[in-house]
C-alpha positions in Angstrom: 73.4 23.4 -118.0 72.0 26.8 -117.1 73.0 28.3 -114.3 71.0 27.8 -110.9 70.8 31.2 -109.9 68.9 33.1 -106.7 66.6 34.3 -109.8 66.0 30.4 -110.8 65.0 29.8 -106.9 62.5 32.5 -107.0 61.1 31.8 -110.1 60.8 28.1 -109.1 59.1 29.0 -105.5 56.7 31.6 -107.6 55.8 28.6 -110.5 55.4 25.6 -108.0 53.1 27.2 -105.7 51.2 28.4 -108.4 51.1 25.0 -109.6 49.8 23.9 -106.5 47.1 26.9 -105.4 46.0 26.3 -109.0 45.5 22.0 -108.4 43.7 23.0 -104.7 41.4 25.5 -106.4 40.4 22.7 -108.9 39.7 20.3 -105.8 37.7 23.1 -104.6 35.4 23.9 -107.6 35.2 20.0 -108.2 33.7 19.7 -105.2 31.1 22.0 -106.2 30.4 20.3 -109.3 32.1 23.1 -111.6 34.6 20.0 -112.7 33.1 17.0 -113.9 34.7 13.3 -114.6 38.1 12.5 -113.1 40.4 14.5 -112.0 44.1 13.7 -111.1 46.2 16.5 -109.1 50.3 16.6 -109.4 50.5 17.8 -105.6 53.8 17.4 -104.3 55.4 16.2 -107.9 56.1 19.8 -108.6 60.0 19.6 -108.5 60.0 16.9 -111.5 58.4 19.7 -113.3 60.3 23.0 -112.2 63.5 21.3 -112.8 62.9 19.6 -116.3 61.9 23.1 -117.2 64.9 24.2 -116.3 66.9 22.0 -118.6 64.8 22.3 -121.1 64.9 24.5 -124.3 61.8 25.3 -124.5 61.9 27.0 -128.1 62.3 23.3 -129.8 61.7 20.5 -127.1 58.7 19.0 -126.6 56.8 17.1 -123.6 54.4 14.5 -123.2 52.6 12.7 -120.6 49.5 10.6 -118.8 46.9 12.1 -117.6 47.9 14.1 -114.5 48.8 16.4 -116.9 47.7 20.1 -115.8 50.3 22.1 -114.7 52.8 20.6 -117.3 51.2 23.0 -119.9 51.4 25.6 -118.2 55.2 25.4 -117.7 55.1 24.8 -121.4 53.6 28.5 -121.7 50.4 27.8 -122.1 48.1 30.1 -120.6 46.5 29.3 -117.4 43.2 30.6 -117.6 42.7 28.0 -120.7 43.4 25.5 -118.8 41.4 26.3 -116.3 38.4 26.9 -118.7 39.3 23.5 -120.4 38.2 21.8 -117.0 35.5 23.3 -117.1 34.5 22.2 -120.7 34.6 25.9 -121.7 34.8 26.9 -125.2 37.7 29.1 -124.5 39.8 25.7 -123.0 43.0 24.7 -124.8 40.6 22.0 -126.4 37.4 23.8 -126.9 36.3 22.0 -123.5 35.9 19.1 -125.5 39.4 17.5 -123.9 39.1 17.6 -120.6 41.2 17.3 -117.3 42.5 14.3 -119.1 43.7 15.5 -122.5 45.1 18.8 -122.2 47.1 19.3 -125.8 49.1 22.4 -126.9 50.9 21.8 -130.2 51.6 25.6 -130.5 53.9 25.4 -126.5 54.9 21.5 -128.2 52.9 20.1 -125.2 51.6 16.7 -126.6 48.8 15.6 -124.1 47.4 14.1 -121.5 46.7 10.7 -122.4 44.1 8.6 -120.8 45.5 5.3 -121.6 47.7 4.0 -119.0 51.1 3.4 -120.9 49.6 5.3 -124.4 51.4 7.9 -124.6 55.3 5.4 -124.3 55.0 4.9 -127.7 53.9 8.2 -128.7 56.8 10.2 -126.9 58.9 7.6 -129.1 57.1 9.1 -132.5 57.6 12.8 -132.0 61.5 11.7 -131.4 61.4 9.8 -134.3 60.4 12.5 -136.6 62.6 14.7 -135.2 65.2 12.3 -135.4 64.1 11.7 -139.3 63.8 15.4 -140.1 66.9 16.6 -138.6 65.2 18.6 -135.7 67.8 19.3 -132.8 64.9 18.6 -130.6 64.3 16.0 -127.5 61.0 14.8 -126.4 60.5 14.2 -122.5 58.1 11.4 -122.3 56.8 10.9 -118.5 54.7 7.7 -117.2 53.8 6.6 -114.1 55.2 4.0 -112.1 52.1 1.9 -112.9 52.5 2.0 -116.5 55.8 0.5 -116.7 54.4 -2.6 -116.0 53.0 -2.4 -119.8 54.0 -4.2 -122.9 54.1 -0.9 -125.0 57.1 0.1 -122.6 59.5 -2.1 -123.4 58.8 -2.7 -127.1 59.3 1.4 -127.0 62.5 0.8 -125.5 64.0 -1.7 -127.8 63.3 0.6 -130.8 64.4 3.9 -129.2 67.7 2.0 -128.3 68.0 0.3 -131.6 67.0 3.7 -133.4 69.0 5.9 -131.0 66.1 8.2 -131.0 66.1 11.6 -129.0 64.2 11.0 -126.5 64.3 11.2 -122.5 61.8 9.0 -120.8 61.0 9.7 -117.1 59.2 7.8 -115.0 57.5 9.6 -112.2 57.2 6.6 -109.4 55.2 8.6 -106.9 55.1 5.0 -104.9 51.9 4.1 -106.1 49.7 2.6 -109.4 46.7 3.9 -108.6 45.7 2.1 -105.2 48.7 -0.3 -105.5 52.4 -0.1 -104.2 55.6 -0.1 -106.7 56.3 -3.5 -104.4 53.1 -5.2 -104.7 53.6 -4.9 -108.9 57.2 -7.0 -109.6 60.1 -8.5 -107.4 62.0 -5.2 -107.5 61.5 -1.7 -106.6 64.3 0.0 -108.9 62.3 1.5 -111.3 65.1 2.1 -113.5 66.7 -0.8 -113.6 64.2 -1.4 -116.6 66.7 0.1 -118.3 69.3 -2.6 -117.8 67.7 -5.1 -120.1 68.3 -2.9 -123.3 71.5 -1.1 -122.2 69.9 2.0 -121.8 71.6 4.9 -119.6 69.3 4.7 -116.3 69.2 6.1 -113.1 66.7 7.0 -110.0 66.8 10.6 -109.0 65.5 12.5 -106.1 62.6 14.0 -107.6 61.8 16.4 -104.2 64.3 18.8 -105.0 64.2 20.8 -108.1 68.0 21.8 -108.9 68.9 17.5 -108.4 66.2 17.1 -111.0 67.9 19.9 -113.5 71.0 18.2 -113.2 70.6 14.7 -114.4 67.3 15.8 -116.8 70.2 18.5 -118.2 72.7 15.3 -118.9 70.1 13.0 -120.2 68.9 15.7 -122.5 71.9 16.5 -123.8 72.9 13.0 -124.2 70.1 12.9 -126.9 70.5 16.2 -128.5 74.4 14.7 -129.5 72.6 11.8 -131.2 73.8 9.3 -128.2 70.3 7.8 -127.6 67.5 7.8 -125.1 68.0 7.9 -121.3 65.8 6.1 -118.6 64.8 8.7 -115.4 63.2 6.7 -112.2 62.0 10.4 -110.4 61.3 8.9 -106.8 58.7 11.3 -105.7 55.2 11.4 -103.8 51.6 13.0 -104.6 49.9 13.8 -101.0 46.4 13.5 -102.6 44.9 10.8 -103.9 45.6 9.0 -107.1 42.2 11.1 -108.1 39.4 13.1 -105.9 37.5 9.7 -105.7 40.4 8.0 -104.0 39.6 7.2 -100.7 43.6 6.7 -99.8 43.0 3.2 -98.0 46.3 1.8 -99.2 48.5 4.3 -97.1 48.3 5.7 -93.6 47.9 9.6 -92.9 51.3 9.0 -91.1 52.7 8.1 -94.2 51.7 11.2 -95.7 52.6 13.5 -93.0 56.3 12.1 -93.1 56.3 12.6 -96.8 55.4 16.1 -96.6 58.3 17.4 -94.7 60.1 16.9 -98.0 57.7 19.2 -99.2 59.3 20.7 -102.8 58.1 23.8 -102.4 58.3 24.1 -98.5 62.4 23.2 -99.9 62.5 25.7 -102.2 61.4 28.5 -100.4 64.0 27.3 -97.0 67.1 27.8 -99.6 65.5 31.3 -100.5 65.8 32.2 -96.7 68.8 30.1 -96.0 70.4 32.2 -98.6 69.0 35.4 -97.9 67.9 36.1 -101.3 64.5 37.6 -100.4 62.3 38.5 -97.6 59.7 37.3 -95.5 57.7 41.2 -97.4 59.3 39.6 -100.4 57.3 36.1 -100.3 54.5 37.6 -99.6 54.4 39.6 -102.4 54.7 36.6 -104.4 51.9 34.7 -102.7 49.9 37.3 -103.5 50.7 37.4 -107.2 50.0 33.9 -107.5 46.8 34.0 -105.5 45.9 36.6 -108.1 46.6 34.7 -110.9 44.7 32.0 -109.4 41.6 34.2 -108.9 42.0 35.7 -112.4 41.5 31.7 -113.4 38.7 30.9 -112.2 36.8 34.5 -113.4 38.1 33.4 -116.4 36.9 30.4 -116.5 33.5 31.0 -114.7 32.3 33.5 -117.3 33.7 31.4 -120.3 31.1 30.3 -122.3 30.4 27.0 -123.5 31.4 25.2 -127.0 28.5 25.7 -129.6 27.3 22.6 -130.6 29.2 22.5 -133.9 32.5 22.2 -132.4 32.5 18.7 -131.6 31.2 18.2 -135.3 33.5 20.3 -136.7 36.5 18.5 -134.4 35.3 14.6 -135.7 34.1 15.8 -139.6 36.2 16.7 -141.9 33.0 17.7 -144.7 31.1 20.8 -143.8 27.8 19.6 -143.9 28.4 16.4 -142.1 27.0 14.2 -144.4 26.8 11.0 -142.0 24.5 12.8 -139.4 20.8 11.7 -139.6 18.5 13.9 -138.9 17.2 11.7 -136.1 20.3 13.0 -133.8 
């Protein structure tokens, strides 16, 4: 694995908060009506992220996931302001604006959606690891789900071919504690995620998802594991979102005690207390970050804001393949 240096702690403080000033400013504009439809925010998963990314190599893997799916691009390398303006159903969004806060796609960063089918995408991370597998690519796909979707049928008949095929792929579970409105306990007779793995003798094991560099670690071995041709690996990331499942979640499934315990374990409240602990930067020095990433944040939503929206012919030219569209009628 790469090293975990004081530069890695600082880069991960800088890219999480961002992560998370960019989420609350979409909460904000939403609630003016600038966002439309649903919209799902990672708050509080951002050490899954920061420490895949670590592991990663990011010139030849790839990522896929469900449909809280925002910031995960932009770890890819996709530009922020696009995804900003993709929210906003601007022309200039990674999808045109046509996508949405639910299908944010980059095959250029190897970023494989957003998928609004609960489960959809199990499958699918299984398909990019088989070609790569069939081509002789020395890539690994990282397919996430939530704890929710592992109660489909698409998981498990995704796991007996990616064990049967030895495909390269690492699939991570992200059980924030809850499907939606319901608890991990209220959904089977056992709350080890990863046990699921047992059944087809597939390497598994939980990990604590609130720190970053625990995350690195194990996604580093799993990762590897499939690059050497060994097979797929089954990650439970025990972590927590301290919003709701989406802005129309009225929360009535969990107590605001709960949540208040929860966010002591804050990631990036973590992060930055082994920056001081350590002494590897200021109290001038994290300020100077904040402001960079409030910046960037700002720069976003300009971006975004003055963005124009798709022509018309863009969604024809996104379903047609013929120029002239020969199945419209000219009553439409």
């Amino acid at each position: 694995m790469k090293k975990i240096t004081k530069k890695t702690y600082l880069d991960w403080y800088e890219n999480m908060l961002f992560w998370r000033k960019f989420e609350d400013k979409l909460a904000q504009v939403y609630i003016n009506q600038k966002v439309r439809g649903f919209l799902h925010l990672y708050n509080g998963q951002e050490a899954v992220l920061a420490g895949a990314l670590h592991a990663m190599d990011l010139k030849k893997d790839r990522m896929i996931t469900a449909y809280r799916n925002h910031v995960q691009p932009i770890g890819m390398g996709v530009d922020p302001k696009r995804v900003m303006a993709e929210l906003y159903g601007k022309g200039t969004g990674t999808s045109h604006g046509l996508g949405g806060s639910m299908h944010i796609f980059s095959k250029e960063h190897r970023f494989y959606g957003g998928h609004g089918i609960v489960g959809g995408q199990i499958p699918l991370g299984a398909g990019l690891a088989f070609a790569d597998k069939y081509f002789d690519r020395d890539s690994v796909t990282l397919t996430y789900m939530g704890d929710g979707a592992t109660r489909q049928g698409s998981l498990h008949e995704t796991f007996n071919l990616a064990m049967l095929w030895k495909l390269p792929v690492v699939f991570c579970v992200e059980n924030n504690g809850y499907a939606m409105g319901t608890s991990v306990a209220r959904t089977a007779n056992h709350t080890d995620i990863y046990k699921l793995g047992l059944g087809y003798e597939m390497p598994c094991k939980p990990v604590d998802a609130m720190k970053p560099e625990v995350v690195a670690k194990e996604m580093d071995e799993a990762i590897q594991r499939a690059r050497r041709g060994d097979g797929p690996t089954f990650l439970e990331l025990r972590t927590y979102r301290y919003r709701g499942h989406s802005m129309s979640d009225a929360q009535h499934y969990r107590t605001k005690e709960e949540v208040a315990k929860k966010q002591e374990e804050d990631p990036i409240t973590y992060v930055l207390h082994q920056i001081y602990k350590n002494k590897w930067a200021t109290e001038a020095d994290i300020k100077k970050i904040d402001k960079r990433v409030k910046d960037l944040v700002d720069e976003c939503e300009k971006f975004a804001e003055e963005s124009p929206y798709p022509e018309k012919n863009v969604m024809f030219d996104a379903v047609y393949e013929q120029e002239d569209y020969p199945f419209l009628s000219d009553k439409l």
